[in-house]
C-alpha positions, 0 to 999 in steps of 0.5 A, spaced: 400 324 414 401 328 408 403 334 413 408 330 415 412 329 410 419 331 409 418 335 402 415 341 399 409 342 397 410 342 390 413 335 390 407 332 395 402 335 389 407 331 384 406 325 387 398 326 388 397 328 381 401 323 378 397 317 383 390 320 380 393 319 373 397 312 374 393 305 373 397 302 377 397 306 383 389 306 383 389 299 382 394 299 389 389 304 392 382 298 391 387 294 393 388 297 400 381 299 400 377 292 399 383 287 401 388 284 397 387 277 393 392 271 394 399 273 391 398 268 385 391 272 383 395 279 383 397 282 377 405 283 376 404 290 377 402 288 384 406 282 386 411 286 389 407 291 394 404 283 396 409 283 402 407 291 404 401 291 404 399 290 411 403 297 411 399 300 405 395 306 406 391 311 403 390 319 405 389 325 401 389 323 394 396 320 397 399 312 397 403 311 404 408 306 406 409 306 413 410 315 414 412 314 406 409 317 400 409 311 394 411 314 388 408 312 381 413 310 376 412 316 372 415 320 377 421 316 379 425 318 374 424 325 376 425 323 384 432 320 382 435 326 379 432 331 385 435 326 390 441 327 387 441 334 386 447 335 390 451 329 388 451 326 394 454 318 395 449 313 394 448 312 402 446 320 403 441 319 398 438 312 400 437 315 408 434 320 405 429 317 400 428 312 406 425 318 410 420 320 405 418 316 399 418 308 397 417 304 391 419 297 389 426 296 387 427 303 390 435 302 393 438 298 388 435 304 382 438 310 387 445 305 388 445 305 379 442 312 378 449 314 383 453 310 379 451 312 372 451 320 375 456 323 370 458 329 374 460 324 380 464 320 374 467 326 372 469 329 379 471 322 381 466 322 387 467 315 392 464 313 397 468 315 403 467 312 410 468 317 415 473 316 421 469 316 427 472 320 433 470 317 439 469 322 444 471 321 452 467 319 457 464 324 461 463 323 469 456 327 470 449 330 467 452 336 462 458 336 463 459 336 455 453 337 449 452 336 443 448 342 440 445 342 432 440 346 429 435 342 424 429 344 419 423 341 420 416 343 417 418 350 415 421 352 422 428 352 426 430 349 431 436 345 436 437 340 438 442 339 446 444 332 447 447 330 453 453 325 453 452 323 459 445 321 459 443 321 452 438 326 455 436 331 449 431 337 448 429 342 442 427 348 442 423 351 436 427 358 433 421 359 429 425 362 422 431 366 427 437 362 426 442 369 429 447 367 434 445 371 439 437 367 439 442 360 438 445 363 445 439 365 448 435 358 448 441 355 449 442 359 456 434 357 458 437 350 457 442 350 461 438 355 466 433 349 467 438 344 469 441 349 474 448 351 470 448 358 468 
């Protein structure tokens, strides 16, 4: 699990130290290796991880929700201001806590962490829902795409996405992002299904 997660190296190393160095963290770790007690003999530290415990793992010197790093409280702080960096709305930056991290009372400590974030105050940043264009239906398979390039685990790739069929492909670029190779492997796609 841990070379699976959304974040570099150095942040995972963070969170591993600090689980070692956090009684409360090790506490969750016996828990979730000899079995919880009942929720009324739980420390309050530990009630509010009761009703994710059946989700709660441990691996590599790293406490997991699901696919999700638990976070000490020593670190939290640290991890609001580095999910804000860029001054995204609290939206933006609960989706993207919620692909990688977890603590109790996480959203509604982003969702304050935003509101009080003096840049934004000052920038006059809103939430602002974005209009959806809906787009016209398409009568066959590749008759219109949708094509977008991500990074996962240090490598690019794209992404096809067929409206028609909602069929997908990715194709790894490695590092090269240059529109000729984007071209490249787009061709090879289409080639496999008979358009060139």
């Amino acid at each position: 699990m841990v070379d699976e997660l959304i974040m570099s190296s150095p942040t995972i190393e963070d969170i591993q130290r600090h689980t070692e160095n956090d009684q409360e963290m090790q506490k969750l770790k016996q828990y979730i290796r000899d079995g919880f007690p009942e929720k009324g003999k739980l420390p309050a530290s530990m009630v509010p991880y009761f009703h994710v415990r059946d989700q709660l793992t441990f691996q590599n010197g790293t406490l997991f929700k699901g696919q999700c790093a638990v976070v000490p409280k020593t670190l939290r702080y640290d991890m609001l201001k580095r999910l804000h960096a860029l001054h995204m709305g609290t939206d933006a930056s609960l989706r993207h806590a919620k692909e990688c991290i977890y603590w109790p009372g996480m959203s509604a400590q982003v969702k304050d962490f935003v509101e009080k974030c003096d840049v934004c105050q000052a920038m006059g940043i809103r939430q602002q829902k974005e209009t959806l264009i809906p787009h016209p239906g398409t009568q066959r398979p590749w008759e219109k795409v949708g094509i977008d390039l991500f990074t996962l685990h240090g490598r690019e790739y794209v992404i096809t996405v067929d409206y028609y069929s909602n069929y997908f492909e990715i194709d790894t670029c490695e590092t090269d992002t240059r529109a000729t190779t984007i071209v490249r492997k787009l061709k090879m796609q289409f080639a496999r299904h008979g358009l060139t």
